[in-house]
C-alpha positions as CSV (number, residue, x, y, z in Angstrom):
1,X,76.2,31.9,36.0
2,X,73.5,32.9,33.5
3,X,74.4,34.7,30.3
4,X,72.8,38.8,29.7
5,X,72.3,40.5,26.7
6,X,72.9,44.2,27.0
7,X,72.2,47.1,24.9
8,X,73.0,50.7,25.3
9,X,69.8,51.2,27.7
10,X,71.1,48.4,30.2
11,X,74.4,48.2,30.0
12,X,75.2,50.4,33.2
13,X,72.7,48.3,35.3
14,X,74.5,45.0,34.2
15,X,77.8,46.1,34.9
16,X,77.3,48.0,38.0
17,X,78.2,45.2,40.5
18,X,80.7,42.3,41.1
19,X,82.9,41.5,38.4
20,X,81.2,41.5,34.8
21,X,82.9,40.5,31.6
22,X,81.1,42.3,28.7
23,X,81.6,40.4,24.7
24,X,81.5,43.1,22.1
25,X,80.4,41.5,19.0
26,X,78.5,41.5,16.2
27,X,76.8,38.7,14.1
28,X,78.6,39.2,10.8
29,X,82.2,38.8,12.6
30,X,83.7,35.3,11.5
31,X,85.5,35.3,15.1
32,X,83.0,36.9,17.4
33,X,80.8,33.8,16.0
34,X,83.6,31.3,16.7
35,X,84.4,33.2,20.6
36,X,80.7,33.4,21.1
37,X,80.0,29.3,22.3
38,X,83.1,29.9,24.5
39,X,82.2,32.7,26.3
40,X,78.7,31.3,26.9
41,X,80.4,28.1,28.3
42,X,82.9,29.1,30.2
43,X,79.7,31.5,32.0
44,X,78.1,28.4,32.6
45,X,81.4,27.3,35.0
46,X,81.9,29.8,37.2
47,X,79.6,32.0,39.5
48,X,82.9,34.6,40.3
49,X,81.9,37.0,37.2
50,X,79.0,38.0,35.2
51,X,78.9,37.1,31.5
52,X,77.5,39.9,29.5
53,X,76.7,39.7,25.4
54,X,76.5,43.5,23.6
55,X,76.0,43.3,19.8
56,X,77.5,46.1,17.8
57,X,74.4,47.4,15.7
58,X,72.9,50.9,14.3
59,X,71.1,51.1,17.7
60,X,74.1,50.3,20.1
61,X,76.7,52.6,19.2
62,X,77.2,54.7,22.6
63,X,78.5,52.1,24.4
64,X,81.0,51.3,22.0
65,X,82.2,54.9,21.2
66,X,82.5,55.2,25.0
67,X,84.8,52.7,25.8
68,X,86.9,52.7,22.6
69,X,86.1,49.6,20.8
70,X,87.7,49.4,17.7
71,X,88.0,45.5,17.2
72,X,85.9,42.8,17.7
73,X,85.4,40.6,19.4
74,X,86.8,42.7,22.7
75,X,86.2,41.9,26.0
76,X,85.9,44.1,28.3
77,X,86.7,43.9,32.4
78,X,84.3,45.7,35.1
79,X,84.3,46.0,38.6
80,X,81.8,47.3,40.2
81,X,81.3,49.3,37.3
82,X,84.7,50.8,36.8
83,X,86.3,49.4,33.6
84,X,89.7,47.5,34.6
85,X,91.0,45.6,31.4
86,X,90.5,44.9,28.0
87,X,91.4,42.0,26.1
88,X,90.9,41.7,21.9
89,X,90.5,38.7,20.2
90,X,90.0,35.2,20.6
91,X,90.2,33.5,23.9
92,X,90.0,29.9,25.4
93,X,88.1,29.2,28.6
94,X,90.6,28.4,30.6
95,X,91.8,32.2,29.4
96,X,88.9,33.5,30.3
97,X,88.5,31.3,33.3
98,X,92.3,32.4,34.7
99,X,91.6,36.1,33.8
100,X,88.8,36.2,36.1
101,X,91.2,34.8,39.0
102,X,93.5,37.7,38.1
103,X,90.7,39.8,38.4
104,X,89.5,39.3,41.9
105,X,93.0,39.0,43.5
C-alpha cells in the first residue's frame, strides 16, 4: 500500500479508517533516518494497514502534543481512528509486519 505524508491539517482524515500506522519523525533524528526506508518498505508489502509519515516541525506540533510524543521515531497504532498502541524506537519489518497481525486479530 502507498506511503502518506500527514501534517496537522490531515492527519484525522488519514487515520480515520482501517488500520493506519502513523511514523513520527523528524529529519535531523539519526534513527528516524535509519527507520524511515523500513517503514516505507514494509508499506510496500502489505495492503492490511495504512503507512502514514508525520514530520515533527514548527508547523506540526498539535498532533504531537496530543498524543504524547516524547521520543522519536514513535509509531503510533489507529483503528478506525481510535489510537490503540504505541511503539518507540527502531523496528524491523517483520516487527512491523507481525504487529499489524496483532492488530487486526
Amino acid at each position: 500500500m502507498a506511503l502518506s505524508h500527514a501534517n496537522d491539517a490531515t492527519i484525522d482524515d488519514l487515520i480515520s479508517s482501517g488500520i493506519t500506522l502513523v511514523d513520527f519523525w523528524a529529519s535531523w533524528c539519526g534513527p528516524c533516518r535509519m527507520f524511515g526506508p523500513i517503514f516505507e518498505e514494509t508499506s510496500e508489502k502489505t495492503s492490511d494497514a495504512k503507512f502514514v509519515k508525520f514530520e515533527i516541525d514548527e508547523s506540526n506540533r498539535r498532533t504531537p502534543a496530543k498524543y504524547g510524543i516524547r521520543s522519536i521515531p514513535s509509531v503510533l497504532a489507529f483503528k478506525d481512528g481510535e489510537l490503540v498502541a504505541a511503539r518507540t524506537g527502531l523496528m524491523d519489518s517483520d516487527t512491523l509486519l507481525s504487529w499489524i497481525q496483532e492488530l487486526k486479530g
